[in-house]
C-alpha positions in Angstrom: 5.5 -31.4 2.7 7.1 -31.0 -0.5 9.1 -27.6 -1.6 10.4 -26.1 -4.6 12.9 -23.3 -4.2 13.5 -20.6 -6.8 16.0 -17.9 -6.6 19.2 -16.3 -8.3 21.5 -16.7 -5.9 22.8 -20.5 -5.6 24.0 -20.0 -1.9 21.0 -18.4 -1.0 19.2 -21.7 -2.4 21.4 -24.5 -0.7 21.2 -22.4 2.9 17.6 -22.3 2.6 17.6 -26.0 1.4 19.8 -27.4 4.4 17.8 -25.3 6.7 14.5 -27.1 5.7 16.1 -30.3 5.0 17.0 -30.0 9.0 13.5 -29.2 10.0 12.7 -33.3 8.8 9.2 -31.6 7.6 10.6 -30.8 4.5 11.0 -32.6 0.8 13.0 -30.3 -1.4 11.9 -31.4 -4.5 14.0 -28.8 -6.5 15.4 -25.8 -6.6 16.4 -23.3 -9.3 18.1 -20.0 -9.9 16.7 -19.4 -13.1 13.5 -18.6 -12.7 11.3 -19.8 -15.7 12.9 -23.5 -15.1 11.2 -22.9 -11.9 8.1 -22.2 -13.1 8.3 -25.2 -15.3 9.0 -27.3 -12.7 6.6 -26.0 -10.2 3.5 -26.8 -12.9 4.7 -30.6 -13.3 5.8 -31.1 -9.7 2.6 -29.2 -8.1 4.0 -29.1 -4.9 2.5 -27.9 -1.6 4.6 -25.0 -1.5 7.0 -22.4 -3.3 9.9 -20.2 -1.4 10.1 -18.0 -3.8 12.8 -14.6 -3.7 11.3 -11.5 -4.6 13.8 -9.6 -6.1 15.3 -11.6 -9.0 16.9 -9.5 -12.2 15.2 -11.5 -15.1 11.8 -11.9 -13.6 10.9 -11.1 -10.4 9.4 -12.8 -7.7 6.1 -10.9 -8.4 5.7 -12.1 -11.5 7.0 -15.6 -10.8 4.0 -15.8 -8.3 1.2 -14.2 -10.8 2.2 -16.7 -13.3 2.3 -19.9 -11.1 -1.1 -18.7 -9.3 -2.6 -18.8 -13.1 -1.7 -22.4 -13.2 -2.0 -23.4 -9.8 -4.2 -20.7 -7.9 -4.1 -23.1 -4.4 -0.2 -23.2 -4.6 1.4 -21.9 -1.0 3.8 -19.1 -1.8 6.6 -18.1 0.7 8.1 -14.9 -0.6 12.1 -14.5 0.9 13.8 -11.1 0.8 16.3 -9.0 1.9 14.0 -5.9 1.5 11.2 -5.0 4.1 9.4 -3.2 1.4 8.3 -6.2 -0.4 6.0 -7.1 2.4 2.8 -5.4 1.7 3.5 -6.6 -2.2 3.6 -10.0 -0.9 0.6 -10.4 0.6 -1.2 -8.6 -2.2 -0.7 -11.7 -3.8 -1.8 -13.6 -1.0 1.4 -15.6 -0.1 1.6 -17.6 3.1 4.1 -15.8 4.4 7.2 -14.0 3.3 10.8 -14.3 5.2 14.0 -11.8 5.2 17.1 -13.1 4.6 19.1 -13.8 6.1 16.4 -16.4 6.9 16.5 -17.5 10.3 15.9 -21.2 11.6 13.3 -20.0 14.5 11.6 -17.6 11.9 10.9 -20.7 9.6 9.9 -23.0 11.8 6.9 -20.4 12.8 6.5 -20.8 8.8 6.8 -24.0 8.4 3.9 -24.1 11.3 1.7 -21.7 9.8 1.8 -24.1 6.3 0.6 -27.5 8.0 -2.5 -25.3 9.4 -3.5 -22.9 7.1 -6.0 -20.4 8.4 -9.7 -21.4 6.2 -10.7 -18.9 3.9 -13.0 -16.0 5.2 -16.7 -17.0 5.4 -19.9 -15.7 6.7 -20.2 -18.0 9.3 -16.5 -17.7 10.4 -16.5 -13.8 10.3 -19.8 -12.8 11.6 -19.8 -10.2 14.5 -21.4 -11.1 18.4 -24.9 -10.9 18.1 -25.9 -7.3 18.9 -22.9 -6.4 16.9 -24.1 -4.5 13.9 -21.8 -6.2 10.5 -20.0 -4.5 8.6 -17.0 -4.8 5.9 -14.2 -1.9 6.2 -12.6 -1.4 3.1 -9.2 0.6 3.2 -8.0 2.3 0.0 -5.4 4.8 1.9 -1.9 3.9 1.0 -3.1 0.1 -0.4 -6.3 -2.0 -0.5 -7.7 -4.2 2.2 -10.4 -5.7 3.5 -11.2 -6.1 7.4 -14.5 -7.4 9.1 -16.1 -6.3 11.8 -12.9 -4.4 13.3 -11.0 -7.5 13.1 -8.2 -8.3 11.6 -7.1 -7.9 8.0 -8.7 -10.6 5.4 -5.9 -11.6 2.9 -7.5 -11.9 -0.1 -6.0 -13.9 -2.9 -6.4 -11.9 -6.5 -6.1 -14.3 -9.4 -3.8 -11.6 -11.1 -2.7 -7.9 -10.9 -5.5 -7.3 -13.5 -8.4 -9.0 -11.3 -7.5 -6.5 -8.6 -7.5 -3.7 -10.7 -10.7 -4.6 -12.0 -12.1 -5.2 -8.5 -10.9 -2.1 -7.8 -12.3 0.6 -11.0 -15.6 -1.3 -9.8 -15.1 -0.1 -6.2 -14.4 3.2 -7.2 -17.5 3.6 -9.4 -19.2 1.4 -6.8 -23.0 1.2 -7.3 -22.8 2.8 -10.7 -23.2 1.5 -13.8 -19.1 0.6 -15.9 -19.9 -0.3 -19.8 -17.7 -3.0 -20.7 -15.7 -1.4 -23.0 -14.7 1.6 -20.6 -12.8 -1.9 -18.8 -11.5 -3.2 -21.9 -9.8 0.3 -23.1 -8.4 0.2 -19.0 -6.9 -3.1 -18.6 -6.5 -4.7 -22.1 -6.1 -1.7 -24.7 -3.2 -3.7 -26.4 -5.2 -6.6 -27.5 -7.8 -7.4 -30.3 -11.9 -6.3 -29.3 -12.5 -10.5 -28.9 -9.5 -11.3 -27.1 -10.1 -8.8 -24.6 -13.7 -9.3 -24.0 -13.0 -13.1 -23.1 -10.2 -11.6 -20.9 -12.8 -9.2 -19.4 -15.5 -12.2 -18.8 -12.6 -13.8 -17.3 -11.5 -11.8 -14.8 -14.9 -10.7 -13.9 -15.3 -14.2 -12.9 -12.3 -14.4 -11.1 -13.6 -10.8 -9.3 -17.2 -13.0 -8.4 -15.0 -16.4 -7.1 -13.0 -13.6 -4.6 -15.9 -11.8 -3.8 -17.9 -15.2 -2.9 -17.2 -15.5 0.8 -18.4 -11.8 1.2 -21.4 -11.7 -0.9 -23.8 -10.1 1.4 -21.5 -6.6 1.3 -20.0 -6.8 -2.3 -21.4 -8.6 -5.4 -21.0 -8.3 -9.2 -24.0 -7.6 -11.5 -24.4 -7.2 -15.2 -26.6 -4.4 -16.9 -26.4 -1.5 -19.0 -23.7 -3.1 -21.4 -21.1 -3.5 -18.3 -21.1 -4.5 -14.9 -22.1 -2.2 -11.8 -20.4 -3.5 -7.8 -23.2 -3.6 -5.2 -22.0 -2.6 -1.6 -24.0 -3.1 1.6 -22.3 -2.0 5.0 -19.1 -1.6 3.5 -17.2 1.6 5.5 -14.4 3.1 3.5 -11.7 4.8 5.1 -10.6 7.9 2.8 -14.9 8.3 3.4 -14.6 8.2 7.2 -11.4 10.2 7.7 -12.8 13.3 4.5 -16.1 13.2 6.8 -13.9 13.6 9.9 -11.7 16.2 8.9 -14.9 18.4 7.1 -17.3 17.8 9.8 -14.5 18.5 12.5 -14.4 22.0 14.3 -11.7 24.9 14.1 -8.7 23.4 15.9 -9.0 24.2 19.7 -7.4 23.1 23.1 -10.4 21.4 23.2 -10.3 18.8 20.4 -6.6 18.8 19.5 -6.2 15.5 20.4 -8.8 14.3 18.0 -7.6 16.3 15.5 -4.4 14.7 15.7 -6.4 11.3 15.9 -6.9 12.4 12.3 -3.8 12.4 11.2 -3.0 9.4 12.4 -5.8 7.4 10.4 -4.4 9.0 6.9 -2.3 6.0 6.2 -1.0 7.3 3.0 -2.5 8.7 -0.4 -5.9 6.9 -1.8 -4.3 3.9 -3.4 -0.7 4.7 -3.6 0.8 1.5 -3.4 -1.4 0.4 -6.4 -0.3 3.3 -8.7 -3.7 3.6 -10.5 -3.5 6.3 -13.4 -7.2 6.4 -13.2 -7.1 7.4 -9.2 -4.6 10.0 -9.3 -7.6 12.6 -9.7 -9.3 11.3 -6.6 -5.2 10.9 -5.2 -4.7 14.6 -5.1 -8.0 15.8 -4.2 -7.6 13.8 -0.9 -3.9 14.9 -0.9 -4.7 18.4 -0.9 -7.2 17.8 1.8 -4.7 16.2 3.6 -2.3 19.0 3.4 -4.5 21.9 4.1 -5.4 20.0 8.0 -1.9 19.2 8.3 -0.6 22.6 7.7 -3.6 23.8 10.0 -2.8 21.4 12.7 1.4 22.4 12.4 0.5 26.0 12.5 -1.9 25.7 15.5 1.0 23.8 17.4 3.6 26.4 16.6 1.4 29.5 17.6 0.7 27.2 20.8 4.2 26.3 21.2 4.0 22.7 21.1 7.7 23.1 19.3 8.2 19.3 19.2 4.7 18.4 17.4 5.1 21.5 15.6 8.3 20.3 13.9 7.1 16.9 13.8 3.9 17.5 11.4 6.1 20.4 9.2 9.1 17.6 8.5 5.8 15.0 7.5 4.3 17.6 5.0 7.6 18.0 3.7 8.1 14.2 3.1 4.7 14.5 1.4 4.0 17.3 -0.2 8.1 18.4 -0.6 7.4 21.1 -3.2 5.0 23.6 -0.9 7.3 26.2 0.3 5.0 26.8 3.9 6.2 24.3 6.0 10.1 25.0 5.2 9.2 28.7 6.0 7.8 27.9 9.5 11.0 25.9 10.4 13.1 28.4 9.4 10.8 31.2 12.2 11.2 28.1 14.6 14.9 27.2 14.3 15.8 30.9 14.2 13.8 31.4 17.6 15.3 28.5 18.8 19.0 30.0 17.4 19.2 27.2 15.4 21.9 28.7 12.7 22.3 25.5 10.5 18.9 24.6 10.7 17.7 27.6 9.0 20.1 27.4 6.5 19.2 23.6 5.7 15.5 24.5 5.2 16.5 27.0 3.0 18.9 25.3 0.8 16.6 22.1 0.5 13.3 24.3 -0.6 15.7 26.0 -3.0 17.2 22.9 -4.1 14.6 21.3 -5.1 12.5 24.0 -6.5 15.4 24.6 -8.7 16.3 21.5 -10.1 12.6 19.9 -10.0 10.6 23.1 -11.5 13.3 25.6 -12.6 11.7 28.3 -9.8 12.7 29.9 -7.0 11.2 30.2 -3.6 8.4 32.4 -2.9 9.7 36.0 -2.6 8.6 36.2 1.2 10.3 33.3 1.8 13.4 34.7 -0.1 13.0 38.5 1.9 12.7 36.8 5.5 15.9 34.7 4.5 17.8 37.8 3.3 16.9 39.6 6.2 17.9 36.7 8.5 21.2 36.7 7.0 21.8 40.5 7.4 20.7 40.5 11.0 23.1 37.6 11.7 26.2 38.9 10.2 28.7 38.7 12.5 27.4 36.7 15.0 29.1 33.2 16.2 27.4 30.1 14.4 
């Protein structure tokens, strides 16, 4: 097959380029550090498939992809990175696969494998459940968005562009209601001229239709009312199932702690966060907030129970979520002091503190600041 190879660094480039030069599957047809060359290059060459690094200062890999995928929207991309965090952003974009450097020679040949057979693109026939099985499309929006069928595995589905998915997913979120055309135009295109964006509009609902083709008998596209409304049939979305788990779910017991920590488990992270979506931050910190009030429930139960360990556990995660509520540094404090914990106290206390002050100009809650005081005074003296 033949490759093109784009990124900054030129050692990176000829390592990568001996390795698959070794492999005698591979035609390097070219490779560049300068990444618009490489796009260039990539449109005349059209080859079968792109190793493309992510983080590049000029353009990055992201948008080297979206604008290649505009010209050639069956091109192969193989994302290579040094950073873990790309990963999820990688196959956003549908890419083949994505490597971390340093690459390694067994790593590429399961690449280089995964190229000459590409898995075919979701269908109906392909995905359907057993018979008896009752069909349905789960569609996560906790932490990113993805699509999986019948409990198996996730569908990688290639969006056009960034805009495409963000259409696809204003639709979902108004799903079943009516969104008038211009509400989309003032959301994704507000820069450009009433025309211009209305073709891009038209365009990218198009694009939304072409993606959404395979699973036409949960999702499809129709036009009324001035705008366009998204159909759904069996679709299950998870922020839905985990809010009607968590409301419909009784006081926290002995008897159903375990599924109540089952819950906690299934909030992957806030609704859409790796998207960033000014228009689902409402919806973000409504589900946040219900999120924090069963965490701190759970955390409290465990510490009145004594499960110490699981205790801890969910009051350090509320703090790496939700850093600014002064609760969960409070209850580690009662918990390290029991435990005569000296330092640990006094790092809960700084860090709330810390924060509060140089994030919001305010101090910690007065009870928080009276137990502390007190703490202090009844530890005077006493070895660390």
């Amino acid at each position: 097959m033949k490759a093109i190879l784009i990124d900054d660094e030129q050692l990176a480039l000829d390592s990568l380029g001996r390795m698959l030069a070794d492999t005698g599957e591979v035609e390097v047809a070219g490779k560049f550090v300068n990444p618009l060359r490489g796009i260039e290059a990539v449109i005349q060459a059209c080859p079968d498939v792109v190793f493309l690094d992510m983080d590049m200062p000029e353009l990055g890999g992201i948008q080297v992809a979206e604008r290649l995928l505009q010209s050639l929207p069956d091109l192969h991309i193989v994302f290579v990175t040094a950073y873990n965090d790309f990963a999820v952003q990688a196959f956003e974009l549908q890419a083949v696969d994505y490597l971390l450097k340093p690459v390694r020679r067994e790593r590429l040949l399961k690449t280089l494998k995964r190229l000459q057979k590409p898995a075919p693109p979701a269908s109906r026939e392909d995905t359907l459940p057993a018979e008896g099985e009752a069909p349905s499309l789960m569609i996560r929006l906790l932490r990113n968005l993805q699509f999986e069928l019948s409990g198996q595995e996730t569908l990688f589905i290639r969006w056009r562009t960034t805009k495409t998915q963000e259409l696809f997913a204003y639709l979902f979120h108004h799903r079943n209601q009516p969104v008038h055309k211009d509400t989309l135009i003032e959301l994704l295109w507000p820069e450009l001229d009433y025309m211009k964006a209305s073709t891009h509009l038209y365009t990218s609902v198009y694009q939304v239709r072409k993606t959404l083709a395979s699973l036409k008998d949960y999702m499809r596209v129709c036009n009324g009312d001035e705008g366009y409304r998204l159909e759904t049939t069996g679709v299950i979305v998870d922020s839905e199932e985990w809010e009607k788990g968590v409301v419909d779910a009784q006081a926290i017991g002995e008897e159903n702690l375990a599924a109540h920590k089952a819950l906690m488990d299934l909030y992957r992270g806030d609704y859409l966060q790796e998207c960033d979506y000014w228009w689902a931050e409402s919806e973000r910190q409504r589900l946040k907030m219900l999120w924090l009030n069963h965490a701190t429930a759970l955390a409290d139960y465990c510490f009145a129970a004594g499960e110490t360990s699981e205790a801890i556990s969910l009051y350090h995660k509320i703090q790496a979520w939700q850093p600014y509520v002064g609760h969960s540094y409070y209850q580690l404090m009662q918990m390290y002091d029991a435990m005569g914990n000296r330092p640990g106290v006094e790092e809960q206390f700084k860090s709330l503190a810390s924060l509060l002050s140089s994030e919001l100009n305010e101090a910690p809650e007065p009870h928080i600041v009276a137990w502390h005081e007190q703490w202090k005074r009844r530890n005077q003296g006493a070895p660390a």
